[in-house]
KOLGU-523111 format. One record per residue (C-alpha): residue number from 1; residue in three letters; x, y, z. Coordinates in Angstrom, 1 decimal. Layout:
BEGIN
{NUM,"ala",{X,Y,Z}}
...
This chain:
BEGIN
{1,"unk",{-71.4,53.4,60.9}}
{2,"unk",{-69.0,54.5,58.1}}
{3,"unk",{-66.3,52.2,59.6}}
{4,"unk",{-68.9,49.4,59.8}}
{5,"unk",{-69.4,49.7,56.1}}
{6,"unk",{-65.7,50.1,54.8}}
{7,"unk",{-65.2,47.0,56.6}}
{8,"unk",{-68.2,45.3,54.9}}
{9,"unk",{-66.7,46.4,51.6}}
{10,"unk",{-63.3,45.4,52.7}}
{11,"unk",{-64.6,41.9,53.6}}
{12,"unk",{-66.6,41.7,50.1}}
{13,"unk",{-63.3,42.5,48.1}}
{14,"unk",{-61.5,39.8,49.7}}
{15,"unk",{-63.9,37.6,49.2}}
{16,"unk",{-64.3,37.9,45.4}}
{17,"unk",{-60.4,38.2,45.1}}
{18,"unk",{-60.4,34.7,46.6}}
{19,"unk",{-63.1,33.2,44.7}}
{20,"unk",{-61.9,34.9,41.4}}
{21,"unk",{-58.1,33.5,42.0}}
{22,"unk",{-59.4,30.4,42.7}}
{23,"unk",{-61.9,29.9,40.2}}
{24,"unk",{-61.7,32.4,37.4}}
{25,"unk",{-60.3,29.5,34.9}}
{26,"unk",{-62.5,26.4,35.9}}
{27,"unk",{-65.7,28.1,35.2}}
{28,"unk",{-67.2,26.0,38.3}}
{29,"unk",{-71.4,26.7,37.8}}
{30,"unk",{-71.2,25.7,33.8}}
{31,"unk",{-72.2,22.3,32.4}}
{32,"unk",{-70.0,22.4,30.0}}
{33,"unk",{-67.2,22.3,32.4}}
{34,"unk",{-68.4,20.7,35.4}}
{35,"unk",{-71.7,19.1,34.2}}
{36,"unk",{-71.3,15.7,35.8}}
{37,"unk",{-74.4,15.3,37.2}}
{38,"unk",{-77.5,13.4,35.6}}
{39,"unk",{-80.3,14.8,37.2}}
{40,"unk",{-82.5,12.7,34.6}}
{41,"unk",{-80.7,9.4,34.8}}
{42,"unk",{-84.3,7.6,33.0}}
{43,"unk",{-83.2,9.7,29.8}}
{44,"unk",{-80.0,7.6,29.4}}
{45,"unk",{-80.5,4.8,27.3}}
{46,"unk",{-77.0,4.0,25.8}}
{47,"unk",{-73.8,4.1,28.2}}
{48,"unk",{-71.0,3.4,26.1}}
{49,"unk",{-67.3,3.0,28.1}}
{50,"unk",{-63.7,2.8,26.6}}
{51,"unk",{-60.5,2.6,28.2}}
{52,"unk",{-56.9,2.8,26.5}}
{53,"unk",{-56.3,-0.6,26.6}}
{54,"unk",{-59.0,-0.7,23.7}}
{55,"unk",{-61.4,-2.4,26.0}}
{56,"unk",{-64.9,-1.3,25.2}}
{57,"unk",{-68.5,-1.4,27.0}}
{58,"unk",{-71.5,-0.7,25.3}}
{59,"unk",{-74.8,-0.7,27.9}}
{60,"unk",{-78.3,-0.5,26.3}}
{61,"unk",{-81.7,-0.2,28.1}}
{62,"unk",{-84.0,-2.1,26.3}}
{63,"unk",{-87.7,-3.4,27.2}}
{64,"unk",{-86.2,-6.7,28.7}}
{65,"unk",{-84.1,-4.8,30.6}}
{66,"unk",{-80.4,-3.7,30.0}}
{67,"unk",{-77.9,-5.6,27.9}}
{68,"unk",{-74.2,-5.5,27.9}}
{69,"unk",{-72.3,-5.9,24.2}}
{70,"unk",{-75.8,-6.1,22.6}}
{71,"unk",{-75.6,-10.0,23.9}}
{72,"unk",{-75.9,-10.5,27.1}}
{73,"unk",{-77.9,-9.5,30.0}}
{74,"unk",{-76.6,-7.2,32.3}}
{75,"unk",{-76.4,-6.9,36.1}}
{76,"unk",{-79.1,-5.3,37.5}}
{77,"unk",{-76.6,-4.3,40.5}}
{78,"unk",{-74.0,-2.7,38.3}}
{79,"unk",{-76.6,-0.9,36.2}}
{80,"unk",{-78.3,0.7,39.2}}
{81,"unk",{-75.0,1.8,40.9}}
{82,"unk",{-73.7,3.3,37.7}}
{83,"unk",{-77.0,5.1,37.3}}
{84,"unk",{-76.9,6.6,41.0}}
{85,"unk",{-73.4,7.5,40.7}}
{86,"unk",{-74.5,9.7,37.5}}
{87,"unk",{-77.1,10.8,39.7}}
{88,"unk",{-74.8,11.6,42.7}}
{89,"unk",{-71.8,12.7,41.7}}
{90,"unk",{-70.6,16.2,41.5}}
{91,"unk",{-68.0,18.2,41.0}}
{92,"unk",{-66.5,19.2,44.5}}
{93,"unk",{-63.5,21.9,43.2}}
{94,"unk",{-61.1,22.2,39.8}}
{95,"unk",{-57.7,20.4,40.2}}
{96,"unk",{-55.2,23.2,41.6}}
{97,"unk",{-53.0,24.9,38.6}}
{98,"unk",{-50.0,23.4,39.8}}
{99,"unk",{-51.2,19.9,39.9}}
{100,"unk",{-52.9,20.3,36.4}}
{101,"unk",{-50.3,18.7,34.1}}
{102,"unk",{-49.3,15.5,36.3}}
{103,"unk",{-53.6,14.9,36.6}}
{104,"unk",{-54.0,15.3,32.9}}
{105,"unk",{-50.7,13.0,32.3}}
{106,"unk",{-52.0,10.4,34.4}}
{107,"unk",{-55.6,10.2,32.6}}
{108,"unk",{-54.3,10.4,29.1}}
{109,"unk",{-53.1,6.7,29.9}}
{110,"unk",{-55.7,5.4,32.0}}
{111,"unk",{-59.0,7.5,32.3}}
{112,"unk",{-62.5,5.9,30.9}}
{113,"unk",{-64.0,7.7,27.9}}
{114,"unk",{-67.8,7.5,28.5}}
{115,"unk",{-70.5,8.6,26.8}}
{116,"unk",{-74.2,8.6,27.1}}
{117,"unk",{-77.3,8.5,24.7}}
{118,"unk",{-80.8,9.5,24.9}}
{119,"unk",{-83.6,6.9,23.6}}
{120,"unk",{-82.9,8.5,20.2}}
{121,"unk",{-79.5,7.9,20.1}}
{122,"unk",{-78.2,11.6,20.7}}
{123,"unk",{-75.1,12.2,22.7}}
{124,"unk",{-76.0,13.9,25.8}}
{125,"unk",{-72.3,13.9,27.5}}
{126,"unk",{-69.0,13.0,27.2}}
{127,"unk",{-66.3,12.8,30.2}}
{128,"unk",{-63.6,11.2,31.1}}
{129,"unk",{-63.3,9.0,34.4}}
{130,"unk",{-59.5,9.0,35.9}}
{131,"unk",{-58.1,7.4,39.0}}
{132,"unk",{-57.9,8.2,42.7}}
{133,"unk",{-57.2,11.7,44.8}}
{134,"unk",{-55.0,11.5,47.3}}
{135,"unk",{-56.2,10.4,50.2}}
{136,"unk",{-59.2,8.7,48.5}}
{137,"unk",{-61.3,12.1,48.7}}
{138,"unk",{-62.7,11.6,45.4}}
{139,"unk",{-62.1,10.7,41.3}}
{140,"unk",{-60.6,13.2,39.0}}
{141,"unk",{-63.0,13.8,35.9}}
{142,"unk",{-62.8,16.2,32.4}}
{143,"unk",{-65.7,16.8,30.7}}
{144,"unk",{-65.4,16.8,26.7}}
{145,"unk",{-63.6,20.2,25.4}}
{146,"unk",{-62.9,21.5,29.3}}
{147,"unk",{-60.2,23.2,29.8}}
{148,"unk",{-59.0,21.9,33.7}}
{149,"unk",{-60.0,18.3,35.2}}
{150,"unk",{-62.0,18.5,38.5}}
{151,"unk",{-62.5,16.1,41.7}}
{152,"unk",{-65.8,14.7,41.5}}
{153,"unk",{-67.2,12.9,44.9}}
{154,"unk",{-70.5,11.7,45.8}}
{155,"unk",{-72.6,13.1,49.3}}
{156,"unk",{-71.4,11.4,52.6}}
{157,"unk",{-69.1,8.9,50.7}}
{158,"unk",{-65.2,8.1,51.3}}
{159,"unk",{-63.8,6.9,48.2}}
{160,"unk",{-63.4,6.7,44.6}}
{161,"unk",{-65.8,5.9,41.9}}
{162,"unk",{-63.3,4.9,39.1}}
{163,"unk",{-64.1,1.2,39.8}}
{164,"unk",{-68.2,1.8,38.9}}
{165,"unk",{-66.9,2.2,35.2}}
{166,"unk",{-65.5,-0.8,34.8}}
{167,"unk",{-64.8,-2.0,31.0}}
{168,"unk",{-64.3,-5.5,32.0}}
{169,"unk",{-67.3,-7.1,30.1}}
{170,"unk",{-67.5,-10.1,33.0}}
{171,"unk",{-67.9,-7.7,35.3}}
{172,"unk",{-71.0,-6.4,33.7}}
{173,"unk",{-72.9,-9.4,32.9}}
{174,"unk",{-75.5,-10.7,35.0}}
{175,"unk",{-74.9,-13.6,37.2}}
{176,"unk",{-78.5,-15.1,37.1}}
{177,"unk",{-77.8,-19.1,35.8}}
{178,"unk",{-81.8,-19.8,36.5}}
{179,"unk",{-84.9,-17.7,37.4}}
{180,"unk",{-87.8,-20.0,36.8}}
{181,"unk",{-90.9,-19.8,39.7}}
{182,"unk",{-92.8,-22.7,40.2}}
{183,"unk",{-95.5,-22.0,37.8}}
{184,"unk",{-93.5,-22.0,35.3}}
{185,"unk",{-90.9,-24.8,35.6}}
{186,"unk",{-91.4,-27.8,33.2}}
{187,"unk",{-88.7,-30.3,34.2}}
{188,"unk",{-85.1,-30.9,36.4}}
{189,"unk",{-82.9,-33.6,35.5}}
{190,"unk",{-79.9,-34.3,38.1}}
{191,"unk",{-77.5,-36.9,36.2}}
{192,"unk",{-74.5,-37.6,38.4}}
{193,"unk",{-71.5,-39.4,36.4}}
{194,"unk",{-69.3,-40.6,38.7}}
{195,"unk",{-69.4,-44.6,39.8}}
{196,"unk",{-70.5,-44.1,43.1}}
{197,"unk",{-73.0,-41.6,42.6}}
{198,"unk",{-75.0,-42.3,39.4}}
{199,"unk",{-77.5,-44.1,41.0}}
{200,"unk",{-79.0,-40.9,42.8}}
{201,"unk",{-79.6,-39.5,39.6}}
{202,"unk",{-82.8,-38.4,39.2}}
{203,"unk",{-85.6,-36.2,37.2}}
{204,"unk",{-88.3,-33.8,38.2}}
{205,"unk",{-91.6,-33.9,36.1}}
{206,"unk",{-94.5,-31.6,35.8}}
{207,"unk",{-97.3,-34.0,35.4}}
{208,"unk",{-100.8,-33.7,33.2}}
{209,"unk",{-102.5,-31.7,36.3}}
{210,"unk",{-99.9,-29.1,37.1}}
{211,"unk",{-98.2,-31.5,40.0}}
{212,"unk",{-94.4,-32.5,40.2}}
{213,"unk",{-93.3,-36.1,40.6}}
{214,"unk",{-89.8,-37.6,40.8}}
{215,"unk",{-88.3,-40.2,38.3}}
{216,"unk",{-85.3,-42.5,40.1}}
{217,"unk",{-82.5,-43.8,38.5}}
{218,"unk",{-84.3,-47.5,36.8}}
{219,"unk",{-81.7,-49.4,38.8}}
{220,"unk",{-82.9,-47.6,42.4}}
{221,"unk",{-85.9,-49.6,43.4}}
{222,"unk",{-88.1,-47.0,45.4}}
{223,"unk",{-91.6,-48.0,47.0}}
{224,"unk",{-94.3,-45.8,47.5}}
{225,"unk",{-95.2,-42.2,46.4}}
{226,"unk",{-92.6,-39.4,46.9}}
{227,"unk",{-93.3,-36.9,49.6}}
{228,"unk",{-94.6,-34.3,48.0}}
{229,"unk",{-94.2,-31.7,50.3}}
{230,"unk",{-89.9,-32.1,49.6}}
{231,"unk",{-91.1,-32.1,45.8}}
{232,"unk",{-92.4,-28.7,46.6}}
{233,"unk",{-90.2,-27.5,48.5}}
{234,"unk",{-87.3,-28.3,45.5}}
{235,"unk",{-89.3,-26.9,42.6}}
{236,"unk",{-89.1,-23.9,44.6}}
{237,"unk",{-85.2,-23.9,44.6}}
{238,"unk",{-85.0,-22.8,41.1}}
{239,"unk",{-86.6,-19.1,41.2}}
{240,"unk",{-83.1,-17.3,41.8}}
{241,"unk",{-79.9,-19.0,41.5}}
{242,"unk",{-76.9,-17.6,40.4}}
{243,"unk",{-73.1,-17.8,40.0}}
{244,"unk",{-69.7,-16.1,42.2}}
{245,"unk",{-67.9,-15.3,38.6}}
{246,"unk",{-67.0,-16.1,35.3}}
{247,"unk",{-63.7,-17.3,34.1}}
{248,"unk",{-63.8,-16.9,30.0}}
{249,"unk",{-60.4,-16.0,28.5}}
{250,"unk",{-58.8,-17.1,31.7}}
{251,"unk",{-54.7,-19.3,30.7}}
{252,"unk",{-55.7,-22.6,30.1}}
{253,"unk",{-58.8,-23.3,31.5}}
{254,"unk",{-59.6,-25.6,29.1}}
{255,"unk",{-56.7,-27.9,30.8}}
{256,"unk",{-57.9,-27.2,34.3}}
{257,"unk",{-61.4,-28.5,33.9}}
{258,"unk",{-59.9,-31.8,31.7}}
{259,"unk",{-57.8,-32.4,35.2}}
{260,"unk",{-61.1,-32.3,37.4}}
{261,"unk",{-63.6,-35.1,37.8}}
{262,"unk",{-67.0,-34.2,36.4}}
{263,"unk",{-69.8,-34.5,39.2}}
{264,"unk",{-73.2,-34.4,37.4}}
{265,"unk",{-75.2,-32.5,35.1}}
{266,"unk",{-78.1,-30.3,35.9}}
{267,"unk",{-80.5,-29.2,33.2}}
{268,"unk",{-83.5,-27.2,33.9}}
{269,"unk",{-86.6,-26.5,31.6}}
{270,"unk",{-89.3,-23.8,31.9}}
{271,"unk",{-92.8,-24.2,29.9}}
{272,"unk",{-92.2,-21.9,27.4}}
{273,"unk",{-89.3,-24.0,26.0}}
{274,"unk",{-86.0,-22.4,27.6}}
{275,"unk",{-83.3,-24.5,28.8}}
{276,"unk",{-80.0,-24.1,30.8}}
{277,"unk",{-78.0,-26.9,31.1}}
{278,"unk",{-74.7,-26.9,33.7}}
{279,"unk",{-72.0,-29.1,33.5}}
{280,"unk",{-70.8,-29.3,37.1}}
{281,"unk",{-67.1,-29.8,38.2}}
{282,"unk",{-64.8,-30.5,41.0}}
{283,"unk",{-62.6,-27.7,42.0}}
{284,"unk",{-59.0,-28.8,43.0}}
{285,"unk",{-58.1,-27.3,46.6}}
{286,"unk",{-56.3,-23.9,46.5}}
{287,"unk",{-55.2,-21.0,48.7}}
{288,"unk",{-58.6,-19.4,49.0}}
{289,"unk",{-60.8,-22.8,50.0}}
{290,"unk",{-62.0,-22.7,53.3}}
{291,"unk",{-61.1,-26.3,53.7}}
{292,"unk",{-57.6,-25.8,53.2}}
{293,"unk",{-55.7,-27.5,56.6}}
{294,"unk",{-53.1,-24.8,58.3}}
{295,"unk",{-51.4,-27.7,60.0}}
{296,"unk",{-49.1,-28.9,56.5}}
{297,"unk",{-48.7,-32.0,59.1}}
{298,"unk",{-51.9,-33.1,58.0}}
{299,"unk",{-53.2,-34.6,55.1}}
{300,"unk",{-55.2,-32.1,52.7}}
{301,"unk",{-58.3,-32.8,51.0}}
{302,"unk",{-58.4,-33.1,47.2}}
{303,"unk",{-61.5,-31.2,46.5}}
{304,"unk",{-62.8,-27.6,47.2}}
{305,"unk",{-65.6,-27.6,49.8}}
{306,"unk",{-67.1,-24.3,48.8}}
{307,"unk",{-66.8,-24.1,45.1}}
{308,"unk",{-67.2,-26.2,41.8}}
{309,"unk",{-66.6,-25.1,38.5}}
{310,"unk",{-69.8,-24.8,36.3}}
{311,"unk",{-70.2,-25.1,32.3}}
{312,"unk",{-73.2,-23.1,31.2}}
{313,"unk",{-75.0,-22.0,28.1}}
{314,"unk",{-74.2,-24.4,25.8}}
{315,"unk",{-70.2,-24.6,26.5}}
{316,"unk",{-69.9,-21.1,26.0}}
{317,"unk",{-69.0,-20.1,29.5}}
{318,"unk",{-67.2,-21.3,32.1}}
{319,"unk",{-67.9,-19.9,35.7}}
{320,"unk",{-67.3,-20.3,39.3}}
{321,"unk",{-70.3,-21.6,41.1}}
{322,"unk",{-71.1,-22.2,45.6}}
{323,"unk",{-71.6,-25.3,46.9}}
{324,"unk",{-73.8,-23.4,49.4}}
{325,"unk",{-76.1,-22.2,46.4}}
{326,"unk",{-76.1,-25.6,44.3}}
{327,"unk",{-75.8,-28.5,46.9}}
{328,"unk",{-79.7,-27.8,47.5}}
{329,"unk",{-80.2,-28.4,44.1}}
{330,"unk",{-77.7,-31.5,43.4}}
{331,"unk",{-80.2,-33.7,45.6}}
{332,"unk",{-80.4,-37.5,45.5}}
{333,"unk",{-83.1,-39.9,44.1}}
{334,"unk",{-83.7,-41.3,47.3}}
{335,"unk",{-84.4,-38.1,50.0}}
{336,"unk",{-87.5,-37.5,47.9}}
{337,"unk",{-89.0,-40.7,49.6}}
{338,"unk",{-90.1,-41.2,53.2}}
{339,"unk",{-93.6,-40.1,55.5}}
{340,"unk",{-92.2,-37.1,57.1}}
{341,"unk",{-93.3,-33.6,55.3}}
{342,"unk",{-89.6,-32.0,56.0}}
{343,"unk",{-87.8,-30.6,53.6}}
{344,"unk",{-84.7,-32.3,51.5}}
């Protein structure tokens, strides 16, 4: 019995010689050196985010939702996996001693400042997001005023969350060109400028009694009522549509799009007054169309088959938009006439 219990001791003293060599410096259960978790991720109302490069985020929750730079609208995406990561992440074990200085180099050059804000504007937390453990088993993090950086990972994930702090402002803003249901769409007007196509231009019209009709092009002589189960179906089209990216403050684009045949013009108008006109553009062919022919024997197409660029909200941005998402919308006059009830 005595032997049992010198051993238990024995065992206990180990233990605690372990944990205290280990951890006696990194102070592992305290918030102020390992708080990385937010428990209360509905308290936040502020997320501000700065790198080195002087590159700054400023995220605000606001009753309209959350806005980016106090201008824009944010992604609802990026918000919500920001917020679960603060949620999520924890820290997993304090850098080892000897690999202290080369992590603490490294992140004085590249790790994310970020701080958050209650509704009041009071700093709850301050830490500072570096790069990638070896092995991609987790993000090295210091909390404001801590003496050692930890790994921080997130439950049952392989990876790094570095990346979820982006401070590239195009990265944050939402990528929503028009959200307008039914009920509340006012007008469409499809204006294509090229020769060949201008006749297909056409206009969608709320009428007196709450109904859509289509307007031709004057020169396109169209008998008959249009089917009104395809002007249904394409006032429909407008309740989510949305772009791939954005490409302000990209070398020369303002050369690129002069080079490019314009296609049409789409502007769209909701009852309460709001309106988003797009400027759409051919996209030269390039290495990442889909169209592009392997055999160099053959000849290439001009355009892109997948993508066209798009000028949006009143010239101030210039974005990649899918043919997939905007060919339903880019109809013709025309397709809006004839006695079956199918779709465009």
């Amino acid at each position: 019995m005595r032997k049992t219990i010198v051993y238990i001791l024995v065992l206990g003293l180990l233990g605690f010689g372990v944990w205290y060599f280990l951890f006696k410096d990194s102070s592992v259960f305290e918030d102020d050196e390992a708080g990385f978790t937010v428990t209360d991720t509905a308290s936040v109302y502020r997320i501000f985010l700065a790198d080195k490069q002087g590159d700054t985020i400023s995220l605000t929750r606001t009753d309209e939702g959350w806005m980016v730079n106090g201008r824009y609208k944010a992604s609802k995406a990026m918000i919500n996996t920001l917020l679960q990561t603060f949620k999520r992440q924890y820290a997993a074990y304090p850098v080892q001693q000897e690999a202290h200085n080369t992590v603490i180099k490294a992140m004085a050059g590249t790790a994310v400042k970020t701080e958050l804000f209650n509704k009041h504007g009071r700093l709850l937390k301050t830490f500072y997001v570096g790069g990638q453990v070896p092995a991609n088993k987790g993000t090295f993090m210091l909390m404001e005023g801590a003496q050692r950086p930890y790994v921080v990972q997130l439950p049952a994930y392989q990876g790094y969350v570095t990346p979820r702090y982006s401070t590239k402002l195009k990265e944050w803003r939402d990528r929503t060109v028009v959200s307008i249901p039914p009920q509340q769409l006012e007008s469409v007007e499809v204006k294509y400028t090229a020769e060949d196509e201008y006749l297909n231009s056409f206009s969608l019209v709320r009428k007196g009694d709450g109904s859509f009709t289509i307007i031709t092009h004057p020169e396109l002589k169209m008998s008959g009522e249009p089917n009104s189960a395809r002007v249904r179906a394409y006032a429909g089209y407008f309740q989510q549509v949305g772009l791939e990216g954005y490409l302000d403050g990209v070398t020369g684009l303002d050369s690129i799009i002069a080079s490019v045949p314009k296609r049409c013009e789409l502007t769209v108008k909701s009852k309460g007054g709001a309106m988003q006109q797009v400027d759409i553009y051919r996209m030269y062919i390039g290495k990442r169309s889909k169209n592009l022919q392997e055999d160099t024997t053959l000849p290439q197409p001009v355009f892109d088959a997948d993508r066209y660029y798009g000028i949006l909200n009143n010239g101030r941005d210039t974005v990649i938009i899918q043919t997939q998402v905007f060919d339903k919308l880019l109809r013709r006059g025309y397709e809006f006439y004839g006695e079956s009830d199918e779709q465009p």
